[in-house]
VEXZA-214406 format. One record per residue (C-alpha): x, y, z. Coordinates in Angstrom, 1 decimal, decimal comma. Last residue first. Layout:
residues N
@x = X y = Y z = Z;
...
END
This chain:
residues 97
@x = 126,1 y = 117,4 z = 94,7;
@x = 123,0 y = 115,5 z = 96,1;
@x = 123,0 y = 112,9 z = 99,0;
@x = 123,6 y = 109,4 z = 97,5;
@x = 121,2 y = 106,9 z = 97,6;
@x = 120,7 y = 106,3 z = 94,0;
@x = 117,4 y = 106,3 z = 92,4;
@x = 117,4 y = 109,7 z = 90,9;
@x = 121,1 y = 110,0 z = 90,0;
@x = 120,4 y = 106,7 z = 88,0;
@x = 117,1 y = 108,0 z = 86,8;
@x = 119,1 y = 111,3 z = 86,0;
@x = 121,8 y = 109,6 z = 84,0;
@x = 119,2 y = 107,2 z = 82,1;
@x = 117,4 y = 110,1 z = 81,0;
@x = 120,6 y = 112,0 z = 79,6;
@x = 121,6 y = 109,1 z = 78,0;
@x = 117,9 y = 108,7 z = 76,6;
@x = 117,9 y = 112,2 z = 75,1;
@x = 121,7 y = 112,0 z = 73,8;
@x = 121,1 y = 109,2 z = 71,8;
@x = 117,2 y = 110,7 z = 70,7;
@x = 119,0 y = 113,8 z = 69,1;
@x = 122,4 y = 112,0 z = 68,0;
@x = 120,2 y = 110,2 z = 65,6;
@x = 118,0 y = 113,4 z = 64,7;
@x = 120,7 y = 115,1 z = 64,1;
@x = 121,8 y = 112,2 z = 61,2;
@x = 118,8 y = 112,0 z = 60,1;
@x = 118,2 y = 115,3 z = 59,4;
@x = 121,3 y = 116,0 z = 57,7;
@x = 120,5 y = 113,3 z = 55,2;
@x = 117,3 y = 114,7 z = 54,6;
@x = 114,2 y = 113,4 z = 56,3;
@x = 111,3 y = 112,9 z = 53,2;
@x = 109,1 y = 115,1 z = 51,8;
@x = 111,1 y = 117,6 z = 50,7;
@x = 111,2 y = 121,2 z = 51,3;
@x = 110,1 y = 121,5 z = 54,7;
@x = 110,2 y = 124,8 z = 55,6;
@x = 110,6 y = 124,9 z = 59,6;
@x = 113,6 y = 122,7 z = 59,3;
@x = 113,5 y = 119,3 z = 61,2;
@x = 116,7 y = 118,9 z = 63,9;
@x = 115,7 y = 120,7 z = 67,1;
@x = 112,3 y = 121,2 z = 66,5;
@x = 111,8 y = 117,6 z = 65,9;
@x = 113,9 y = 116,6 z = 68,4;
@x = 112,3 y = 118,1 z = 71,2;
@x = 109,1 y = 116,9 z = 70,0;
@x = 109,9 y = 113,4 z = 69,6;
@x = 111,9 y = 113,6 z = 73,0;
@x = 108,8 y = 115,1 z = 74,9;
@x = 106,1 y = 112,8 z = 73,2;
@x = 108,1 y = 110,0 z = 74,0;
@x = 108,6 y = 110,6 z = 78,0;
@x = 105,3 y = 111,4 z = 78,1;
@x = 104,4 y = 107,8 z = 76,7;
@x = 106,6 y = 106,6 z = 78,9;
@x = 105,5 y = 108,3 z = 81,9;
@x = 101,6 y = 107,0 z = 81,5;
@x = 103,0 y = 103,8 z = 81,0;
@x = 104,6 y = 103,7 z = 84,5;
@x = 101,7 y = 105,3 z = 85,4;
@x = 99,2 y = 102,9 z = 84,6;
@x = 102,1 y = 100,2 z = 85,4;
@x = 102,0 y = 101,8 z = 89,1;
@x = 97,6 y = 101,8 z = 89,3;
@x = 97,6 y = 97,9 z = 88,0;
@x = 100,2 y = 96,9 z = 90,9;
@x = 97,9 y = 98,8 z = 93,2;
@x = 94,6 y = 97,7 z = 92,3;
@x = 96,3 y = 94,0 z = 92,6;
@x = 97,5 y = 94,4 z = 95,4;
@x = 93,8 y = 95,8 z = 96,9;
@x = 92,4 y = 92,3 z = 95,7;
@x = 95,0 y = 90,3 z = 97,1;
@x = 97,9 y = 88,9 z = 95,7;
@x = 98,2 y = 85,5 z = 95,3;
@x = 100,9 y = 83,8 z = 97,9;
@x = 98,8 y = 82,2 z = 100,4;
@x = 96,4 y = 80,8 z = 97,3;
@x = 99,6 y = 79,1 z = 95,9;
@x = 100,9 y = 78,0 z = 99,4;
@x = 97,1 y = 76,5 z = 100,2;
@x = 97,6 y = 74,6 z = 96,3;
@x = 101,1 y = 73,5 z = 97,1;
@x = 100,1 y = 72,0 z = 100,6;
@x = 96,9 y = 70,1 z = 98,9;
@x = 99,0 y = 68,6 z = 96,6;
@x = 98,4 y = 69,1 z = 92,5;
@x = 102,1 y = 70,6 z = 92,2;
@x = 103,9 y = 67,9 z = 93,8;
@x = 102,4 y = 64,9 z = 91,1;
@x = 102,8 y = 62,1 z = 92,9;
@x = 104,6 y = 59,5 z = 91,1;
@x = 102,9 y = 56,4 z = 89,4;
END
């Protein structure tokens, strides 16, 4: 019967090497906190910017109009093209313009 590699003593002491400690862990949990923490705020902005961008103030009907729909499809396009431009600029290396 073959030896199983992944039940060896050296792959269990390389697994255990390898975890993160305790303090990693605090961290990696603090950046997705925030990374969901800037999503969310990142929603609420576009939804609202949109909104009052594209929704009338009277609303007549009680569903999205044609119009509506159509604004707020270019709305979020341009939002998250816009985003993804500056996290680009953001992230690159490059000395500003």
């Amino acid at each position: 019967m073959p030896r199983n590699p992944t039940r060896t003593p050296e792959f269990i002491s390389m697994a255990a090497n390898n975890a993160p400690s305790a303090l990693e862990k605090e961290q990696i949990f603090g950046l997705a906190e925030k990374e969901m923490e800037y999503r969310v705020d990142l929603f609420n902005k576009l939804t609202q910017t949109c909104f009052t961008k594209c929704i009338e103030n009277r609303h007549k009907e009680s569903e999205l109009n044609m119009g509506e729909n159509s604004c707020i499809d270019r709305c979020v396009s341009k939002y998250w093209q816009v985003t993804n431009l500056v996290g680009q600029l953001l992230g690159s290396n490059r000395p500003p313009m």
